[in-house]
Each structure stands twice: as C-alpha cells, then as structure tokens.
N, C-alpha and C positions, 0 to 999 in steps of 0.2 A: 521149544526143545524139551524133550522130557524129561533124560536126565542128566540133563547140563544148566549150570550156572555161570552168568557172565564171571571172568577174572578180573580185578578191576586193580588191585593192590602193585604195586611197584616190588614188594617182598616178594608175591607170589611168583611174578615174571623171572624175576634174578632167581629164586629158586631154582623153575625150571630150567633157565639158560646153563645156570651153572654145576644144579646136579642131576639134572635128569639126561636122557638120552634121546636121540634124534633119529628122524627118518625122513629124507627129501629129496624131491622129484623136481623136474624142471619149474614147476608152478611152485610150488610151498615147499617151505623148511618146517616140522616138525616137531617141535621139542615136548615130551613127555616126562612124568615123574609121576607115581603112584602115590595118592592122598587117603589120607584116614577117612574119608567122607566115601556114603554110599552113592555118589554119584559125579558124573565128571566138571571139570571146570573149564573151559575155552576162552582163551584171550586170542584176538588178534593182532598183529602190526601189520603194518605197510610204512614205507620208508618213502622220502621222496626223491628216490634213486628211479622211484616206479614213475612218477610225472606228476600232474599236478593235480590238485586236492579232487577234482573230480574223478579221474584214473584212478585214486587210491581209496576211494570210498566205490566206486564199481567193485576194484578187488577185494575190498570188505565185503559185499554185499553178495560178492557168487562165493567165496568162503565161507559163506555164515547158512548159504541154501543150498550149499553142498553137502556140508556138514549136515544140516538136519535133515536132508536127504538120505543121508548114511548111519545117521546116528545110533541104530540097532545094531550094527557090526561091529562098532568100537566097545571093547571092553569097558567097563565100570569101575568105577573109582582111581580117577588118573587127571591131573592138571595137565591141558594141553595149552601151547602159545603155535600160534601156527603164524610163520611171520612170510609174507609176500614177495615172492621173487619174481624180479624183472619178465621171467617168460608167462609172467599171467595173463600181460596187455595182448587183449585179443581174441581170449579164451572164454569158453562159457563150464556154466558152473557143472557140466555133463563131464566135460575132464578131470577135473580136481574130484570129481563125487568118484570116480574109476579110482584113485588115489586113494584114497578114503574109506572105499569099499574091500579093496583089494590088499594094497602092499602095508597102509598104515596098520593093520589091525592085524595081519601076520608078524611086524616087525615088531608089535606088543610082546604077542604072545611069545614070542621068542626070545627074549629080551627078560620076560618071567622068568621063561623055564631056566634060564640059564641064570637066573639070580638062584634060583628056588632051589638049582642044581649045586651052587657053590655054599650054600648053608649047608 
C-alpha cells in the first residue's frame, strides 16, 4: 500500500470509533477521522457474527485488495477502521473496491467541506 500504514494500537480504534465519522454500505462500516500524519492509517475488524475464523480472514483479505486497489481515490491523511458486515460472505473484492472508489471518498470530502465550512 502506498500511503497507508497498518493501525495496530487499541487508542487509535476507539479514537475513530468514537470521534470520527462513518460511512457504510451493505459490506463495510467505515469509520474515518483525519490524522496529523501525511498518510492514511487502516485497521480492520471482523467480528464473529461473520462465521468462523476462515470467513473472517476471507473478509480481511478482499478488504485489504480492495482497498489497495482504490487506494488513489481516498484522500490523504485520515485513520480509517473499516469493520465487516455480515453482507460480505459471498462477495468478491470487485464490490467493496465500487465502495471504495465511489461513495467512501465523496462522503470524505464532504464531511471536510462541512467541517472547513463551520470554522
């Protein structure tokens, strides 16, 4: 990945969870928060609501080559957790990269303007 670094820290997670903002499609939840660093951070989860440790390592694994499949459309400098929903099983990593490509990177920039708007 280029400009992404794995998220590994327990702070970092609850950071995003609790102050950043979301954006989520039947496959993935999205949580967002903009970081002082020139480049993004991506954590995954998967829960075992999804099935059992092989199912949830498949949906690691098409989230992870989805993402660096899109990784040029997502804005810069932003901690993402992207956590696994139930409607992944099944799915190839071509969907979520539509996700990725399209709605998460417009619901960034909008989400800016409207912070950038209220300063």
């Amino acid at each position: 990945m280029l400009f992404t670094t794995v998220m590994k820290s327990n702070k970092e997670f609850s950071r995003a969870y609790n102050k950043g903002r979301y954006c989520v499609s039947r496959e993935v939840c999205v949580y967002y928060i903009r970081n002082s660093s020139p480049f993004n951070k991506l954590g995954i989860t998967t829960s075992k609501k999804l099935g059992n440790a092989v199912q949830r390592n498949r949906a690691r694994r098409i989230i992870r080559a989805a993402y660096r499949l899109s990784e040029e459309f997502i804005p810069i400098g932003f901690d993402m957790v992207v956590v696994a929903r139930s409607g992944i099983i099944g799915k190839k990593s071509t969907d979520i990269e539509r996700f990725f490509k399209g709605r998460l990177p417009d619901e960034i920039r909008r989400s800016e303007n409207e912070r950038a708007f209220k300063k």
